[in-house]
Biotite code that builds the C-alpha atoms (Angstrom):
import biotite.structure as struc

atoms = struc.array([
    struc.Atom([4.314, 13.482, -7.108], chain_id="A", res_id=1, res_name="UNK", atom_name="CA", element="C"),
    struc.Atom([7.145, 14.957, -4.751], chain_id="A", res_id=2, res_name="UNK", atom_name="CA", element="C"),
    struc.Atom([7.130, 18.410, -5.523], chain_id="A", res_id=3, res_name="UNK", atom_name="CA", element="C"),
    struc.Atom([7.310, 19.470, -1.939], chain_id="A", res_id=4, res_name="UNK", atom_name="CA", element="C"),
    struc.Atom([10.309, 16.748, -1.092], chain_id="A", res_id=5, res_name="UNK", atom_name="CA", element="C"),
    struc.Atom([13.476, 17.926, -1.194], chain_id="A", res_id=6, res_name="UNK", atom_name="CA", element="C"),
    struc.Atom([15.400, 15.152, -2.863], chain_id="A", res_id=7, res_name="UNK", atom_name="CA", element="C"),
    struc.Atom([18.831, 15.686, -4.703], chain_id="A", res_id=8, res_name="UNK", atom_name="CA", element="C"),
    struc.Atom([19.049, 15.641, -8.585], chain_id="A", res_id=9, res_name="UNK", atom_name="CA", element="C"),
    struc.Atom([21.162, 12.657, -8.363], chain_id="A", res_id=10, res_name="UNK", atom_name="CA", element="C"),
    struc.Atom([18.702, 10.869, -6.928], chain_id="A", res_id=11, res_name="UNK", atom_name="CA", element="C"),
    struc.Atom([15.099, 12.193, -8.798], chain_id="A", res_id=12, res_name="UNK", atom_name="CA", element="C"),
    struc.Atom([15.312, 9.594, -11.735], chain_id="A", res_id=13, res_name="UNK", atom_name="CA", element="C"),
    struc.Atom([15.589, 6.370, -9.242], chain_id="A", res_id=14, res_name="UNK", atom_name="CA", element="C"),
    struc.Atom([12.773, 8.170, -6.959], chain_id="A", res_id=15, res_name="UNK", atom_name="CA", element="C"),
    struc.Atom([10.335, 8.554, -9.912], chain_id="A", res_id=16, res_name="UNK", atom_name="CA", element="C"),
    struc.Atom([10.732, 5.189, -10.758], chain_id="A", res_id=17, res_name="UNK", atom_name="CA", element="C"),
    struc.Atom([10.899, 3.864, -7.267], chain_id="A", res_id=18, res_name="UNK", atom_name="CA", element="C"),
    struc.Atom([7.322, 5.130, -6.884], chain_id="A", res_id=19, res_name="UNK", atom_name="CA", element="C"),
    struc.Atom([5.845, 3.556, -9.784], chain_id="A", res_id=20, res_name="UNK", atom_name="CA", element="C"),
    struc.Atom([6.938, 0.247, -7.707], chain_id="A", res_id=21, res_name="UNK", atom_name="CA", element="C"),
    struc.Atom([4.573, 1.632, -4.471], chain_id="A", res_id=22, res_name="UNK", atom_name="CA", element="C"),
    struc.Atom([1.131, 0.569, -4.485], chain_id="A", res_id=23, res_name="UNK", atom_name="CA", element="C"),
    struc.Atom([-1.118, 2.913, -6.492], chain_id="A", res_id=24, res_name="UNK", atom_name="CA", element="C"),
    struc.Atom([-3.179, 4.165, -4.071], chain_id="A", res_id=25, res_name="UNK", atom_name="CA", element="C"),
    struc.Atom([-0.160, 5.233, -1.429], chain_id="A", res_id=26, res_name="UNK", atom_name="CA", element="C"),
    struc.Atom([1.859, 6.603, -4.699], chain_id="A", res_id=27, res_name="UNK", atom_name="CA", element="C"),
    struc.Atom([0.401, 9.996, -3.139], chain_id="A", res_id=28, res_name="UNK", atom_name="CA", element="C"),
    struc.Atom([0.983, 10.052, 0.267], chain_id="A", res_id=29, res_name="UNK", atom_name="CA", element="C"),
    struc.Atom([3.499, 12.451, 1.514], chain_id="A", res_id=30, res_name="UNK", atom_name="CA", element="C"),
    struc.Atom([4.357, 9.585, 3.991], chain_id="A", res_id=31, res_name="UNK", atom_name="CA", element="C"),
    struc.Atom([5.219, 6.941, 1.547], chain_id="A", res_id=32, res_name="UNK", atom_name="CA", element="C"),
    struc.Atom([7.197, 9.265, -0.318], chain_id="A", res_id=33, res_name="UNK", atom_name="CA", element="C"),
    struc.Atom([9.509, 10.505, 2.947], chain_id="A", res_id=34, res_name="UNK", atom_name="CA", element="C"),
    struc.Atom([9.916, 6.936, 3.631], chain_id="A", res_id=35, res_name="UNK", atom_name="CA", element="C"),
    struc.Atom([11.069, 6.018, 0.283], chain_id="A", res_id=36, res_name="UNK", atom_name="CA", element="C"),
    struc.Atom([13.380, 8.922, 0.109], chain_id="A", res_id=37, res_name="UNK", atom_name="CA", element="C"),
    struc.Atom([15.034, 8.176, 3.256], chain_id="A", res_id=38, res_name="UNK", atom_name="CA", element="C"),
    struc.Atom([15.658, 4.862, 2.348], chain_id="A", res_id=39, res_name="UNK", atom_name="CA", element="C"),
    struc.Atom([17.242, 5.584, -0.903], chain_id="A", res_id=40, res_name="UNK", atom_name="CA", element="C"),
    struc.Atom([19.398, 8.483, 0.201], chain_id="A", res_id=41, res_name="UNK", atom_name="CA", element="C"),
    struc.Atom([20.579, 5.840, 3.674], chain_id="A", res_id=42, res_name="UNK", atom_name="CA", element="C"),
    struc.Atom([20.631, 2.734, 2.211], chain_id="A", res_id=43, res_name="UNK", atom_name="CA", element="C"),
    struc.Atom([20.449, 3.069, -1.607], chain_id="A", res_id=44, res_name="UNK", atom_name="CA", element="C"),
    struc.Atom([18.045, 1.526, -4.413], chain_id="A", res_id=45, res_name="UNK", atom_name="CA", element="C"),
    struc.Atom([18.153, -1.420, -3.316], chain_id="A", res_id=46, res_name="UNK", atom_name="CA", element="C"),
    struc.Atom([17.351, -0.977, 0.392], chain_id="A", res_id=47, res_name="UNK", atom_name="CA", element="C"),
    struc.Atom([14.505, 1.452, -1.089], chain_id="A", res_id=48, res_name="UNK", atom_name="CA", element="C"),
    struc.Atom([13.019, -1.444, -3.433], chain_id="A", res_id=49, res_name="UNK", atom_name="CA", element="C"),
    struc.Atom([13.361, -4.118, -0.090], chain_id="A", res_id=50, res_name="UNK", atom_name="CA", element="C"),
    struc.Atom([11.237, -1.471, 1.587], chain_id="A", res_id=51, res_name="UNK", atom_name="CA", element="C"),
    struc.Atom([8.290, -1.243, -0.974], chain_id="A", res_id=52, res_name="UNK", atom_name="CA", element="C"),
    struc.Atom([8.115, -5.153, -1.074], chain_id="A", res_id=53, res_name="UNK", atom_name="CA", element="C"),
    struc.Atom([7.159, -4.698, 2.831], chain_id="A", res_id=54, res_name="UNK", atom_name="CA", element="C"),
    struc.Atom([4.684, -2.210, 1.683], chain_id="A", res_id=55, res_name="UNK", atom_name="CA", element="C"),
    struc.Atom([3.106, -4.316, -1.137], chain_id="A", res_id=56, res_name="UNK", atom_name="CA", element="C"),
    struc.Atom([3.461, -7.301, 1.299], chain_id="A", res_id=57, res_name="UNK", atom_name="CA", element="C"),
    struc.Atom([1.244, -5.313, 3.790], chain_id="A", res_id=58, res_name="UNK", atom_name="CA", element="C"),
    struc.Atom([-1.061, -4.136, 1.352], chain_id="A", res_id=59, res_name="UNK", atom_name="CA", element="C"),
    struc.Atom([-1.424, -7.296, 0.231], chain_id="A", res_id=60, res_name="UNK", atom_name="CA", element="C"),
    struc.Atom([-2.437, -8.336, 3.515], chain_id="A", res_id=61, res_name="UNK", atom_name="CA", element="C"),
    struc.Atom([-4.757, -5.971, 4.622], chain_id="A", res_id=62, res_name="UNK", atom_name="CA", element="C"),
    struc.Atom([-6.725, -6.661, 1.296], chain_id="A", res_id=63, res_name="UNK", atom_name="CA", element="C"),
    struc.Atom([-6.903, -10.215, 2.444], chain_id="A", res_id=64, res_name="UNK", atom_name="CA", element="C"),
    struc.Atom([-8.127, -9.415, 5.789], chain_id="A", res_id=65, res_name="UNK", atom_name="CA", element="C"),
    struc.Atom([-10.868, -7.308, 4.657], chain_id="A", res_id=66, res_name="UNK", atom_name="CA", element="C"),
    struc.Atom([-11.859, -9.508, 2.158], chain_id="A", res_id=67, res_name="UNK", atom_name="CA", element="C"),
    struc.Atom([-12.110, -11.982, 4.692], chain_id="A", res_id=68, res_name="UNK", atom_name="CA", element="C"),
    struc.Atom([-14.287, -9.575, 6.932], chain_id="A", res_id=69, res_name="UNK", atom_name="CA", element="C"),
    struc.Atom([-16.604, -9.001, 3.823], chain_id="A", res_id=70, res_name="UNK", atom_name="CA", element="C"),
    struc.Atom([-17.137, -12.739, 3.235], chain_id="A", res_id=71, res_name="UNK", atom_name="CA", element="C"),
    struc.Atom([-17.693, -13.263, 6.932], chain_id="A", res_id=72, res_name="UNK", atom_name="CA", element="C"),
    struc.Atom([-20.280, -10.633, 6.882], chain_id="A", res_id=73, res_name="UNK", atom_name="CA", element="C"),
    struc.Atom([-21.814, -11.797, 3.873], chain_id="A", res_id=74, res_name="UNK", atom_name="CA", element="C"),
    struc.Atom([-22.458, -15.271, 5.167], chain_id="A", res_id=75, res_name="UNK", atom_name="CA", element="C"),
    struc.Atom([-23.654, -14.354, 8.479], chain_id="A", res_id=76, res_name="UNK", atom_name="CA", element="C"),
    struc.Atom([-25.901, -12.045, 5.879], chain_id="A", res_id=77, res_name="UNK", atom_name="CA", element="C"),
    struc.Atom([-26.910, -15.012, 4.272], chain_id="A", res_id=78, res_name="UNK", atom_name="CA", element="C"),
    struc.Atom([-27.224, -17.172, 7.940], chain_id="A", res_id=79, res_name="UNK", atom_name="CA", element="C"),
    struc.Atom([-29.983, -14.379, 8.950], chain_id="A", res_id=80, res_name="UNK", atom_name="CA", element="C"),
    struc.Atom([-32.106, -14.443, 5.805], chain_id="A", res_id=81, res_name="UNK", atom_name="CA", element="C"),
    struc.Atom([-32.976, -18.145, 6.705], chain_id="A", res_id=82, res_name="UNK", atom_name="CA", element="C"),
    struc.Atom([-34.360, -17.741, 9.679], chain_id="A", res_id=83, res_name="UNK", atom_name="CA", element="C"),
    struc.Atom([-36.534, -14.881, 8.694], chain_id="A", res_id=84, res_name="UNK", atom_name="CA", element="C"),
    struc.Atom([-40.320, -16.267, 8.094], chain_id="A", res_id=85, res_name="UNK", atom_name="CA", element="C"),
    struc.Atom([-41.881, -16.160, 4.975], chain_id="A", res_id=86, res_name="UNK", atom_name="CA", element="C"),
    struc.Atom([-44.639, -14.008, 4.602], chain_id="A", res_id=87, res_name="UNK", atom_name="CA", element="C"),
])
């Protein structure tokens, strides 16, 4: 998960489990993980765990938005299918 992150032993337990916290599918990213490190080593677990709710808040979000885009689609799908003829 963060082999290439040099975090302190101290603080590799909380990390680990910080991470299980993170979205699944930005669990990887080198990114994510930086960001999570920084936080805990500045500001400590809890400022760490205050951070991931803003990710899973943002997630959250974006799935809403493209579900939203889908169903748009989808209807104006549906919109065009009427006014094709039948033949």
């Amino acid at each position: 998960m963060a082999e290439n992150l040099n975090i302190p032993d101290e603080l590799k337990g909380t990390f680990k489990r910080l991470m299980y916290r993170v979205p699944e599918k930005l669990r990887s990213g080198s990114h994510t993980q930086k960001i999570i490190q920084l936080y805990l080593k500045l500001g400590g677990e809890k400022l760490a765990k205050q951070h991931i709710e803003i990710i899973k808040l943002r997630v959250r979000e974006e799935e809403r938005q493209n579900k939203a885009i889908a169903d748009a689609l989808e209807k104006s799908d549906i919109g065009n299918d009427s006014t094709d003829p039948i033949v």
